[in-house]
C-alpha positions in Angstrom: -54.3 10.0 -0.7 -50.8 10.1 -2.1 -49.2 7.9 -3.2 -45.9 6.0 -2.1 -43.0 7.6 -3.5 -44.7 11.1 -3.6 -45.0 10.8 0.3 -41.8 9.2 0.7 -40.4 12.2 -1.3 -42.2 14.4 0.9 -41.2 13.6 4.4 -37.2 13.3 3.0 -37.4 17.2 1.1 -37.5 15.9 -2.5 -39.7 18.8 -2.7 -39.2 22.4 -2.0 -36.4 23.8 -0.4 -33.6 20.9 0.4 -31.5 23.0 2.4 -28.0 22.1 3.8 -29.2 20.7 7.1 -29.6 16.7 6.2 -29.5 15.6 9.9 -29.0 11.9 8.8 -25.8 12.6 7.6 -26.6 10.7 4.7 -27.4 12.8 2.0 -24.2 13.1 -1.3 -24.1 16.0 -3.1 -27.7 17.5 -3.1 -27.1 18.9 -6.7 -25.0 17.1 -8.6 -25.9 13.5 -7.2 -29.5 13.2 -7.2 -31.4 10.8 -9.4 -34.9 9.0 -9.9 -33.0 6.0 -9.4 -35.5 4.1 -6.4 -32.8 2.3 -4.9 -30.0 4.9 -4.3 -32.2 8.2 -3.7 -28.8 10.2 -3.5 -28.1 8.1 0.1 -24.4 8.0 0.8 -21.6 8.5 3.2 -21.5 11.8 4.3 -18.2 13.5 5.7 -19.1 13.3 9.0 -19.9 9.6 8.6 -16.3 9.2 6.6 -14.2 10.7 9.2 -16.4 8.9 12.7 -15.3 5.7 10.4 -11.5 7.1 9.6 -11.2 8.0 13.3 -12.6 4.0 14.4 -10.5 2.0 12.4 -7.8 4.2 13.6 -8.5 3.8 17.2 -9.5 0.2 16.4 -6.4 -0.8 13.6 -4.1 -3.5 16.0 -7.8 -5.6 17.4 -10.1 -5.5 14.0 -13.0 -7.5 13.7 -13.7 -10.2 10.9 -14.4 -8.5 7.3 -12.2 -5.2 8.4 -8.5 -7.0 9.4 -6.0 -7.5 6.4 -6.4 -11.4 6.1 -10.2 -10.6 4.8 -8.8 -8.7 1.9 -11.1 -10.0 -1.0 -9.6 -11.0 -4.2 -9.4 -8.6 -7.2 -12.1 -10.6 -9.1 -14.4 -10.1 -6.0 -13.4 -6.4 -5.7 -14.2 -5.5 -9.3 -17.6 -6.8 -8.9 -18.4 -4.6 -5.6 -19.4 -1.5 -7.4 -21.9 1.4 -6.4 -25.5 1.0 -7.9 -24.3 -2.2 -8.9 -26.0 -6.0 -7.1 -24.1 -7.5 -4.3 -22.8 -10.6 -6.1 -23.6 -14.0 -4.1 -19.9 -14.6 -4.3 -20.0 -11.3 -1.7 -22.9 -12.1 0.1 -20.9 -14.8 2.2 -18.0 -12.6 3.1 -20.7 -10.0 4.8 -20.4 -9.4 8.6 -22.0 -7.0 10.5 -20.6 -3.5 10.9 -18.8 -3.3 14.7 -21.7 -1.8 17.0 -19.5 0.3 18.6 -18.9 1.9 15.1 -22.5 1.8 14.3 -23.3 4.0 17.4 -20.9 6.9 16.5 -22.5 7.0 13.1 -26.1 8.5 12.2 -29.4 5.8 12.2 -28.9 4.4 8.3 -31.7 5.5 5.7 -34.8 3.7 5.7 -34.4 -0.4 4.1 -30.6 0.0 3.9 -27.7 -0.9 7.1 -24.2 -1.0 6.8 -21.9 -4.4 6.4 -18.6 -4.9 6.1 -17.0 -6.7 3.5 -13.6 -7.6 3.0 -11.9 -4.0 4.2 -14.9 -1.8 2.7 -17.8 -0.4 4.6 -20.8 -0.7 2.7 -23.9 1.0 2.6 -26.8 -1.4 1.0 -30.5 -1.6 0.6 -31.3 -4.4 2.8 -34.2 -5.6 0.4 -32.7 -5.6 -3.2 -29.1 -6.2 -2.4 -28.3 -2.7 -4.3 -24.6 -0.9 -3.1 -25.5 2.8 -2.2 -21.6 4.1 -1.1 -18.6 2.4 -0.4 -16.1 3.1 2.5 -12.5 1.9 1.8 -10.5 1.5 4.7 -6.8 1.7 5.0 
């Protein structure tokens, strides 16, 4: 029997050939960014993900939802603490809204455990269980 991470690292090609075909559209730089680090795994946006987003808030800019219109800015103490790899502060947590679902349906199911918020004009990609920022999306 295997155990969990070596067949987690299985079905997601930590072994063998990684190819250039990620069909999540989640997958950095498959050289330069990949770590051991359990809560990050090298998830990210991709460029596909960064223009569907780009090509949204465009589309979307004059009727934004809460977290993504200019009023929901956050502070720059706030901002300074929303880093990648870094905890979503509790002083975050309250200013998270779901990302629009019409969004969310142009963009590629998120990896396993993690979703995407919003949060004060960024799109975030977290895991859902330890609170731990994967990428950032800043839009404007």
């Amino acid at each position: 029997m295997l155990s969990g991470k070596a067949a987690f690292a299985d079905r997601h090609g930590e072994h063998g050939d990684h190819g250039d075909h990620h069909g999540n559209g989640h997958w950095r730089d498959k050289h330069e960014d990949r770590d051991d680090d359990d809560d990050r795994r090298g998830y990210g946006f991709g460029d596909h993900d960064r223009d569907e987003i780009r090509g949204w808030y465009a589309a979307h800019y004059r009727d934004l939802p809460p977290g993504l219109a200019k009023k929901d800015r956050l502070p720059p103490g706030l901002e300074r603490q929303l880093v990648i790899r870094g905890t979503l502060p509790p002083g975050l947590e309250k200013r998270v809204y779901p990302v629009p679902v019409d969004l969310e349906r142009q963009l590629p199911p998120p990896p396993p455990e993690c979703d995407r918020v919003v949060i004060g004009g960024h799109i975030v990609l977290r895991n859902r269980n330890t609170n731990i920022v994967l990428d950032i999306f800043h839009l404007e």
